[in-house]
N, C-alpha and C positions, 0 to 999 in steps of 0.2 A: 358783516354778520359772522358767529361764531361757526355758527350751524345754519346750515337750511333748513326754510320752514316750510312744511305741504300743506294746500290749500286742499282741504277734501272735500268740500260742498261748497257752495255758494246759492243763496236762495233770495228769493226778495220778494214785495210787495209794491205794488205802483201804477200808475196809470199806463204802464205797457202790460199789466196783469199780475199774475203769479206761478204758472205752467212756463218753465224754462223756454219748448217750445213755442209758446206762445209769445214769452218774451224778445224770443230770437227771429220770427216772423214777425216782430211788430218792427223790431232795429233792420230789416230786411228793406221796409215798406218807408217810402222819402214821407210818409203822411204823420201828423206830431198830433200830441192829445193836450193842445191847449186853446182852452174853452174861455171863451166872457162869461162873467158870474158875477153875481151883482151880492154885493155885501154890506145889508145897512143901508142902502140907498147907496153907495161907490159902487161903479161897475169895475171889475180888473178881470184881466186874462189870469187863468188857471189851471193846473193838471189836480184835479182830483183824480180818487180810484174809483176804477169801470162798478159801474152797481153790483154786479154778482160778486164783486170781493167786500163790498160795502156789505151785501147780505151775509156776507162770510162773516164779516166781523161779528154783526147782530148774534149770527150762530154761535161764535165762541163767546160772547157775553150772554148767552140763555145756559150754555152746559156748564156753565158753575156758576153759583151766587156769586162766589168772589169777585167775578170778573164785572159784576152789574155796572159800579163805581168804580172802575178803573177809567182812563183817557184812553182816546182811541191810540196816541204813539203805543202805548202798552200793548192792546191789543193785536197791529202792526207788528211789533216786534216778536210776540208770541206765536204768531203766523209767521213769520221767515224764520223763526228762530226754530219749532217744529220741523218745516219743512230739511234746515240743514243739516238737522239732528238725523232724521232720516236719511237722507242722503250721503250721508258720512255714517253712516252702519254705526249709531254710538246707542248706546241702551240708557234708560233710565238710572238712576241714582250713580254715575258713575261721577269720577273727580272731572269735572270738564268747571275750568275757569270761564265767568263768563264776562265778559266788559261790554253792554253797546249801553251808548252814548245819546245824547238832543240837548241841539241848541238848546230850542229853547224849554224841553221838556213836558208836560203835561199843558198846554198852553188852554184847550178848549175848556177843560174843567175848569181850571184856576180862572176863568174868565166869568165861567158861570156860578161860581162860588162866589165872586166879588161882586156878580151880581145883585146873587142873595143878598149880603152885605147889606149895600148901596140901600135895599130897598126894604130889608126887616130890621137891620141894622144889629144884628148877629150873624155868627159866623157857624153852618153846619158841622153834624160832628167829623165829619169824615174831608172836612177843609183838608186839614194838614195833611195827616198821610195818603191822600189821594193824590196832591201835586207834588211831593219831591219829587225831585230830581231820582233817585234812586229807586226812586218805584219798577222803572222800565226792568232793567237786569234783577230786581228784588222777584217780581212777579214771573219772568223767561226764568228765573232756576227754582221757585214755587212748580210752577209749568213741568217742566223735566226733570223735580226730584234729584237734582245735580249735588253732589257736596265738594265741589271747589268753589274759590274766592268768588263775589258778585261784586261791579264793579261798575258804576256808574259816573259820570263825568259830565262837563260843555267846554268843548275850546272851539264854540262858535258854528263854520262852515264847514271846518276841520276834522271836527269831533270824531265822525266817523274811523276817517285812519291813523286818528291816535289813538281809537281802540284799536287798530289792528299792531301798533308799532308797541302796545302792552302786551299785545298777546305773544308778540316776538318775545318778547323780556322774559315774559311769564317760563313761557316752554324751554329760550334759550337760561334760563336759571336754574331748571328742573325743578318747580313749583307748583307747578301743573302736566298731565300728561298730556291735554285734548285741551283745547281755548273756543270759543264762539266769542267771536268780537262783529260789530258793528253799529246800526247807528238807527232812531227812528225818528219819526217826524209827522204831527200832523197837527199842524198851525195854517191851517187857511181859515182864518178868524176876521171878522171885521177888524177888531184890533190890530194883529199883524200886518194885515193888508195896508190899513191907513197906516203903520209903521212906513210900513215900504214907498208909500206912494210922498210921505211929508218929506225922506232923503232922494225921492227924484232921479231914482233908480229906474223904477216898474217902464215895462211895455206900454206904449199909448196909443202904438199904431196901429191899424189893421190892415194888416198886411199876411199873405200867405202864410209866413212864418212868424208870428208876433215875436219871438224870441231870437236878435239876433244874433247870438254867440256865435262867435269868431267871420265874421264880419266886419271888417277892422278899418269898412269906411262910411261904417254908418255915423249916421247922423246926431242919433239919440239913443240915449241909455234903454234897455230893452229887457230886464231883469223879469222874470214869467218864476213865482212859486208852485210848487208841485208838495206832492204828499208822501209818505212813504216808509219803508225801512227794507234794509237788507244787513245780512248778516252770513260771515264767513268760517267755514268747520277750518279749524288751525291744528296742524299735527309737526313735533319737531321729527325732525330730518327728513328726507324723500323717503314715500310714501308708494306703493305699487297703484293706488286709486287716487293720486291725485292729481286734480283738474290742471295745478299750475304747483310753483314753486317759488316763495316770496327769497328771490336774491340778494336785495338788497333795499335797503329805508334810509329816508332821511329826512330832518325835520330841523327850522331853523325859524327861527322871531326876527325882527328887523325894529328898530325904531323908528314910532310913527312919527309925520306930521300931521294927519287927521285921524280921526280914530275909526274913520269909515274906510279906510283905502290903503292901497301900498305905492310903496315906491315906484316910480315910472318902469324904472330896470327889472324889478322884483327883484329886489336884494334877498328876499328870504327863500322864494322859489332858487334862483339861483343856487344858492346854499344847500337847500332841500336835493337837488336834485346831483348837484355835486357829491354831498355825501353816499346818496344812492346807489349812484356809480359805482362808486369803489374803484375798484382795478378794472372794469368795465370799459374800454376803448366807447366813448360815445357813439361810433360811427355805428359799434352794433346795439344799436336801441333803433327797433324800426318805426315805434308808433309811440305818442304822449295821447293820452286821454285826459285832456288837460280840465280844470276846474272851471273855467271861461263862461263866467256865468251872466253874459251877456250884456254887461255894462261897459262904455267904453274907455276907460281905465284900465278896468279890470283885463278884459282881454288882451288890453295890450300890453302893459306892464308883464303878463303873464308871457306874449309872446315874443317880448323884447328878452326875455329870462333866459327861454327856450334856444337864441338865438346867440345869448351871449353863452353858453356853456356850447351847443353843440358845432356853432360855427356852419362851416359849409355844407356839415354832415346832418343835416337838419331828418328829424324825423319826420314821419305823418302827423298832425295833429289832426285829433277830433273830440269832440265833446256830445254829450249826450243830453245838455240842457233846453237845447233848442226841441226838442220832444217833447222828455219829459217833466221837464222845468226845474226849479232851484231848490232842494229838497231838504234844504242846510245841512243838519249835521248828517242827514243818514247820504248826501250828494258821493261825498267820496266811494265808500262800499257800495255804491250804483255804480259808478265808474269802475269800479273795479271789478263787479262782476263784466263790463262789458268788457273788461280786458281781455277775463279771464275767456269768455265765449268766442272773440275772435283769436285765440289763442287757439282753439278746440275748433272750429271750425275753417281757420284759417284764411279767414276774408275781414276785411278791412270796412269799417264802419265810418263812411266819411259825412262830414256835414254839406247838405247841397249845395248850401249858398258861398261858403270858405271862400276868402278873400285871397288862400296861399292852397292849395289842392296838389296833394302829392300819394302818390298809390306805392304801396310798399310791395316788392317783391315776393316776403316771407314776413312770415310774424313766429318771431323764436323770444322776443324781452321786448314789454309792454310798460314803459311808466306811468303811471298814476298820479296826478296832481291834487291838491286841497289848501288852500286856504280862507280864515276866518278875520270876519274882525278881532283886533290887537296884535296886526301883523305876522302872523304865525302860519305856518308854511308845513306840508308833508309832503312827501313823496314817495313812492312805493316802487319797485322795480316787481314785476314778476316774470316768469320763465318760462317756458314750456320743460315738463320734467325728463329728464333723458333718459 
């Protein structure tokens, strides 16, 4: 990286809440928010959000008409996206670029618009620009009156910190002064669900933990959707107020042989997190908060990655899915804020059941993991600020 980046806020929405506090007592406590839910007649394990953030949303779709016909990711993102705005002491109408990202974008409306379809056999008027893609970040700088770039994207699982690795670009070009990057999501639709359930991915067990990420001898794929967005205040260089300091990124594609999976090794994690480093001696990275979203592939391909870069010098890993579930694109900026909190509080967020359990001394450089389908790969290194 040219320059360092400061992290000045960090905020989010999720079935661990939206009160920092709250969130950081909820990561405190070994208990997880995923629930059976019956969808259509399928039952699947799930993290929705706790009802009083549900009521929350309703509240921000009653104080403006606008908001009546938006999708709830929209809504999601204009709550974390407030909240970092605040937290980052930035004012209304200032140049702040903003990029958050979704897989799969407005999923719940587009569902019910197709419904209409299906069954009047017209299409409403407010079909089209209620579900692009670019709604999300259109509506968060509508929101904050912003006049820098809005920027909307999907690269999948990833999505999220490839908004954050734009906002690098953004600040270290000097195109923008102040960045808000990150990611939302809320696809717990019968649709998506029976997505998830025909690749034989999802959760089937019931078991204490239905989600078993990083569990590396379990039985069966264990993949648990969740709901969500967070979003990160971005400032070039070190900052006197900020949480963390992004040192380093890296991001890398692999050629597939299936379009659902990566390579055993993680050729791309590898990649991703080598470039990260930089001049970084591995040995000081005390913790990955790795992407390990509960599949048995997936995790381990992830932890064979982890293993071939850092060797004997192995970090902590932990993951946050087994919680709060797989939240796709806004997953990464979840993860990342928990970096950033065990940073700030300086305790280590481990998963109970972990097949490999290692308690880190200090926590001074936190990696961040992400990847999506079409094999693409991020990684995020963050700091504590000096």
């Amino acid at each position: 990286m040219k320059i360092p980046v400061s992290i000045t806020s960090v905020a989010s929405v999720s079935a661990l809440g939206s009160k920092p506090e709250e969130i950081w007592e909820n990561y405190l406590s070994k208990k997880h928010f995923l629930k059976k839910h019956n969808f259509n007649g399928q039952t699947s394990f799930a993290a929705f959000l706790p009802d009083a953030l549900k009521e929350k949303m309703e509240e921000l779709r009653a104080e403006n008409s606008n908001y009546r016909n938006v999708d709830d990711s929209v809504l999601y993102a204009i709550q974390a996206s407030r909240q970092a705005v605040k937290m980052a002491e930035w004012e209304k109408g200032e140049n702040i670029g903003i990029n958050i990202g979704s897989s799969r974008g407005a999923t719940g409306l587009f569902e019910q618009y197709h419904q209409h379809f299906l069954e009047e056999g017209e299409a409403e008027t407010l079909a089209s620009p209620a579900t692009t893609l670019g709604n999300i970040s259109s509506w968060v700088a509508q929101d904050l009156q912003s006049s820098g770039p809005e920027i909307s994207h999907s690269v999948t699982c990833s999505t999220g910190l490839h908004a954050v690795l734009n906002g690098v670009a953004w600040l270290s070009s000097g195109m923008a002064d102040k960045f808000l990057a990150g990611g939302s999501e809320a696809a717990l639709t019968p649709f998506t669900i029976a997505q998830v359930q025909a690749m034989k991915i999802n959760a089937r067990e019931d078991l204490d933990y239905p989600c078993q990420a990083l569990n590396l001898q379990k039985g069966q794929n264990s993949m648990v959707l969740g709901e969500g967005a967070a979003t990160i205040g971005m400032e070039a260089g070190e900052k006197e107020n900020a949480l963390a300091v992004i040192s380093g990124v890296g991001y890398a594609t692999e050629k597939l042989k299936h379009p659902v999976s990566i390579s055993a090794n993680g050729t791309a994690f590898q990649k991703s997190m080598q470039m990260a480093l930089g001049n970084l001696p591995p040995g000081q990275v005390d913790a990955i908060v790795m992407h390990a979203p509960g599949t048995i592939k997936g995790d381990l391909s992830e932890v064979n990655a982890i293993k071939a870069i850092f060797g004997e010098q192995l970090p902590a890993m932990t993951t946050n899915k087994w919680k709060l579930g797989h939240t796709y694109g806004a997953s990464g900026v979840l993860s990342l804020e928990l970096a950033i909190m065990m940073l700030q509080y300086q305790k280590f967020i481990p998963v109970p059941f972990a097949s490999e359990e290692k308690e880190p001394s200090e926590l001074k450089n936190i990696m961040v993991n992400a990847v999506g389908f079409g094999g693409n790969a991020v990684s995020v290194l963050v700091s504590l600020p000096k």
